[in-house]
VOPAGU-2260 file (C-alpha; in pm, 1 decimal, decimal comma):
REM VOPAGU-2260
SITE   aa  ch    i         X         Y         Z
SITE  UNK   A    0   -1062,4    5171,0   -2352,9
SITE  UNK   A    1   -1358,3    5331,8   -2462,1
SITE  UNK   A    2   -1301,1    5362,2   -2834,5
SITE  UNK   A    3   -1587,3    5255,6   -3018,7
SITE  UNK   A    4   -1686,2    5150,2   -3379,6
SITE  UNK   A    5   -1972,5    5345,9   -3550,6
SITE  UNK   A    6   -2133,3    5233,6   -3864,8
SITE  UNK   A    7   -2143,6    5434,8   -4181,7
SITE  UNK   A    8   -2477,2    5470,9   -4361,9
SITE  UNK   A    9   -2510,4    5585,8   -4635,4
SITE  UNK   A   10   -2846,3    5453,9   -4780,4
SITE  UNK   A   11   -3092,9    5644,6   -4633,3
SITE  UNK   A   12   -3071,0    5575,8   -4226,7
SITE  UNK   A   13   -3102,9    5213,1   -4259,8
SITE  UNK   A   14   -2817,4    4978,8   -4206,5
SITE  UNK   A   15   -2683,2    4727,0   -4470,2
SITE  UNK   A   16   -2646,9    4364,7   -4406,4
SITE  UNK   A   17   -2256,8    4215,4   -4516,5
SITE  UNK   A   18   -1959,5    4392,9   -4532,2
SITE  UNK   A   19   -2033,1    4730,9   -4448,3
SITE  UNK   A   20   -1686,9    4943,5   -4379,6
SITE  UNK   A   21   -1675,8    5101,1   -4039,3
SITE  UNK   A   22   -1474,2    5398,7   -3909,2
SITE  UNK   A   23   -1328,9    5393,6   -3549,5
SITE  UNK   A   24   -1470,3    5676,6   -3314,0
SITE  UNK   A   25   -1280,3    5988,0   -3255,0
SITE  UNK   A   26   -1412,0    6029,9   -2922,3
SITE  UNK   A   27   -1261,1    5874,5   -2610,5
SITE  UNK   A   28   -1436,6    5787,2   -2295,8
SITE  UNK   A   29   -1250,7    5965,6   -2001,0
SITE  UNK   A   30   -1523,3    5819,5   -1740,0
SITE  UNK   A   31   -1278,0    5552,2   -1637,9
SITE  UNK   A   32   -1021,9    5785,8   -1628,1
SITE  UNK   A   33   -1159,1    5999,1   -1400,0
SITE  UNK   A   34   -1242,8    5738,1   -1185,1
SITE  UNK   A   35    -965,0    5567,9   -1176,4
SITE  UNK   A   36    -787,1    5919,1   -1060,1
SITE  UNK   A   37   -1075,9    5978,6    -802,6
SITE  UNK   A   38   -1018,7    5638,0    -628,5
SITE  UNK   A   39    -665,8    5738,2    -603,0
SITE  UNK   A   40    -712,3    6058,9    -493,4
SITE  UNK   A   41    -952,0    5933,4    -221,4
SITE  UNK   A   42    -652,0    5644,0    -123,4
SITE  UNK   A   43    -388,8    5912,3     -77,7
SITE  UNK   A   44    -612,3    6167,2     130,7
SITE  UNK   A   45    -667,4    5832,4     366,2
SITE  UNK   A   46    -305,3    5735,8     345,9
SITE  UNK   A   47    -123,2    6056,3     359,5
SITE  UNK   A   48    -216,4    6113,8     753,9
SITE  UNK   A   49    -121,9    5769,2     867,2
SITE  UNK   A   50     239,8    5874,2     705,0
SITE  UNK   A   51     267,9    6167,2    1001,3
SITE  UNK   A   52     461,7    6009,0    1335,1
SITE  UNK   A   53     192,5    5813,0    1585,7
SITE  UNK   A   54     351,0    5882,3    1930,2
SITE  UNK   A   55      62,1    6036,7    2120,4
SITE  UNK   A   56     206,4    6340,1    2308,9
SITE  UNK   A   57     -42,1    6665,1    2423,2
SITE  UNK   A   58     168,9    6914,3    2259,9
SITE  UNK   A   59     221,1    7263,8    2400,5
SITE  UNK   A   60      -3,1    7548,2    2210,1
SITE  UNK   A   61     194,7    7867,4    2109,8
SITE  UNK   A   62     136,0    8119,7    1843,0
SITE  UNK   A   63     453,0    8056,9    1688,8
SITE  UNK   A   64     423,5    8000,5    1258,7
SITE  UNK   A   65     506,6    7682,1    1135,7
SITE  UNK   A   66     891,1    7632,9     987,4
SITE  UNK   A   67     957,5    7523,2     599,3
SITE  UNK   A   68     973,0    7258,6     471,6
SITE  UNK   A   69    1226,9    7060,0     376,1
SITE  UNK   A   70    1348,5    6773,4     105,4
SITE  UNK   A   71    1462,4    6484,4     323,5
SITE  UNK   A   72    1198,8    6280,3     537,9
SITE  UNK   A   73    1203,8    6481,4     883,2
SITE  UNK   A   74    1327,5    6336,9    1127,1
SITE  UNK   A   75    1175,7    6359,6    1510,7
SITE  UNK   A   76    1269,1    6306,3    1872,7
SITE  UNK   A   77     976,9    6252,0    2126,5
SITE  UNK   A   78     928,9    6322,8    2477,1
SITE  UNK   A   79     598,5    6157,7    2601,4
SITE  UNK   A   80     445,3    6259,0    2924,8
SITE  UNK   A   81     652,0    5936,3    3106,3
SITE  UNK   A   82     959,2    6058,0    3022,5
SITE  UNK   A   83     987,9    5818,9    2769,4
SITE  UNK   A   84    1198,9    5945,1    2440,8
SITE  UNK   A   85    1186,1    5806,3    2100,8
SITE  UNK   A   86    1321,7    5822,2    1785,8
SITE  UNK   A   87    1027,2    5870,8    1523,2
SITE  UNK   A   88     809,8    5557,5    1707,3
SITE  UNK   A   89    1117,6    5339,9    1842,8
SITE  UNK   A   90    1210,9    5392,5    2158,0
SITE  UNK   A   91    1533,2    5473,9    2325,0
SITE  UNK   A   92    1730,0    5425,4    2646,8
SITE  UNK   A   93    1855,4    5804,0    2696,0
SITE  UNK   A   94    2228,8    5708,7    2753,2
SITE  UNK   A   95    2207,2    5548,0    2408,4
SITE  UNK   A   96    2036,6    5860,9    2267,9
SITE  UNK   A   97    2378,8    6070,6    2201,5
SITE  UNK   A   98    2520,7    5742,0    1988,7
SITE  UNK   A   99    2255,6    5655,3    1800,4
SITE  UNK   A  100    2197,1    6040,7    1673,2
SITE  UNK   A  101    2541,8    6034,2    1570,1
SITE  UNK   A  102    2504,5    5718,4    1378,5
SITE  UNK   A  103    2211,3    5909,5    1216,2
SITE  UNK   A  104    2326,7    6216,9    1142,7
SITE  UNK   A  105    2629,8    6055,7     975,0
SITE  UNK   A  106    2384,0    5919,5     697,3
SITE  UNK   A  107    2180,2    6266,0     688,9
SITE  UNK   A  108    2221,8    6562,2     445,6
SITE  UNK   A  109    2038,7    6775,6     676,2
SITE  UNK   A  110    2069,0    6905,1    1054,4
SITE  UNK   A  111    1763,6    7011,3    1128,8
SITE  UNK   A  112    1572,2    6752,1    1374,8
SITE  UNK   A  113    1188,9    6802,2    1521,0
SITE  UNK   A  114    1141,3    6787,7    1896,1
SITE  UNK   A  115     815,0    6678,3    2032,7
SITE  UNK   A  116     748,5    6709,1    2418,3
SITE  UNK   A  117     421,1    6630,7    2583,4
SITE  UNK   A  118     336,5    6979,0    2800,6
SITE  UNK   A  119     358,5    6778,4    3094,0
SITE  UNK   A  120     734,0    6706,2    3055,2
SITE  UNK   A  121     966,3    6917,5    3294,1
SITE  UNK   A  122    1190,3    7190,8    3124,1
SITE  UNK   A  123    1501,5    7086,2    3248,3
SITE  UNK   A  124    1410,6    6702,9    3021,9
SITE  UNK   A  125    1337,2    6861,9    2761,0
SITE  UNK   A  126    1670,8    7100,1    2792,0
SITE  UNK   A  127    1883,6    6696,4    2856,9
SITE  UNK   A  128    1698,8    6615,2    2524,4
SITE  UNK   A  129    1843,3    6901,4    2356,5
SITE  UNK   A  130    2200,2    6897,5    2431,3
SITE  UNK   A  131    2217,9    6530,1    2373,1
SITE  UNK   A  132    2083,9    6622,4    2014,2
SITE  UNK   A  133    2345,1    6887,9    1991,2
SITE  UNK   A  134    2591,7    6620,2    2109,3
SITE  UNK   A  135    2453,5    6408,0    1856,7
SITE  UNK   A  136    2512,9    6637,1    1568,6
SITE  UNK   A  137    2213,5    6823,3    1517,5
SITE  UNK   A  138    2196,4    7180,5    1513,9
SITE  UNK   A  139    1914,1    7261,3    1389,1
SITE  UNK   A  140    1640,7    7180,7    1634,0
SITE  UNK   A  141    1264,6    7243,7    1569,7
SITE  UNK   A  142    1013,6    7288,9    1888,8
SITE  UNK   A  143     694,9    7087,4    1743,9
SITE  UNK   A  144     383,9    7254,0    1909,0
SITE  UNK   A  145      38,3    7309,0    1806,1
SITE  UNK   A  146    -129,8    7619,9    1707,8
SITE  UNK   A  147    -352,1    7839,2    1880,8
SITE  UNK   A  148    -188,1    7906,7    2198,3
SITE  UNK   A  149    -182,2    8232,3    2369,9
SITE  UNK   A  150      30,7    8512,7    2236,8
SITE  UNK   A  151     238,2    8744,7    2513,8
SITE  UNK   A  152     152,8    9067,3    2293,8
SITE  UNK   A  153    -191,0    9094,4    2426,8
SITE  UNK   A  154    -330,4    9013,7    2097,0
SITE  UNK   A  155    -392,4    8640,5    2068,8
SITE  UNK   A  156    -602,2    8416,9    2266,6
């Protein structure tokens, strides 16, 4: 891969008919490399969106920071604007919600759990939501919103 032979001459510039010995390049070619690792780099910039949960929901702006991350895939409940909840994209019936986040967190290392409401969902569902995640087993429960949102300190906008 991009090695090459070059011919030795040694009579004056002009090349020999026959047997002539050859010595291999000590140069390599990295143009395919870096191709090769551009295409890829392009694939995952495409791919690694599409990865990200696709239940549309308006989220809430606050100034709040974003938490840390963590090692294990996270794991999110969603409220959309219907009232309809879902774990990551499948949807759930809320009685079964409590037993099938205990069936969950029994194969989890971590607690922690991401809940996405639409801003159009009443306080009170998203407060059910909550303590049937609690019930489920998860304690630690992260309120997804976007950025941006006003601040009560006077300071944001």
């Amino acid at each position: 891969m991009g090695a090459g032979v070059v011919q030795k001459s040694g009579n004056g510039g002009r090349r020999r008919r026959g047997g002539g010995r050859s010595r291999p390049m000590a140069e390599i070619n990295v143009t395919p490399f870096v191709d090769v690792m551009l295409v890829l780099l392009i694939i995952f910039m495409v791919a690694a969106p599409l990865s990200i949960v696709g239940v549309p929901v308006e989220l809430p702006k606050t100034a709040a920071s974003a938490l840390p991350g963590e090692q294990e895939e996270p794991l999110s409940i969603t409220i959309a604007a219907d009232g309809q909840v879902m774990i990551q994209t499948t949807e759930v019936e809320r009685g079964e919600l409590v037993t099938r986040l205990q069936g969950i967190a029994s194969e989890r290392d971590s607690t922690r759990i991401y809940l996405r409401a639409d801003g159009a969902v009443p306080y009170a569902e998203v407060m059910q939501v909550m303590g049937a995640l609690n019930r489920g087993g998860f304690s630690d429960i992260g309120l997804v919103t976007d950025t941006g949102g006003p601040s009560l300190d006077g300071q944001g906008g």
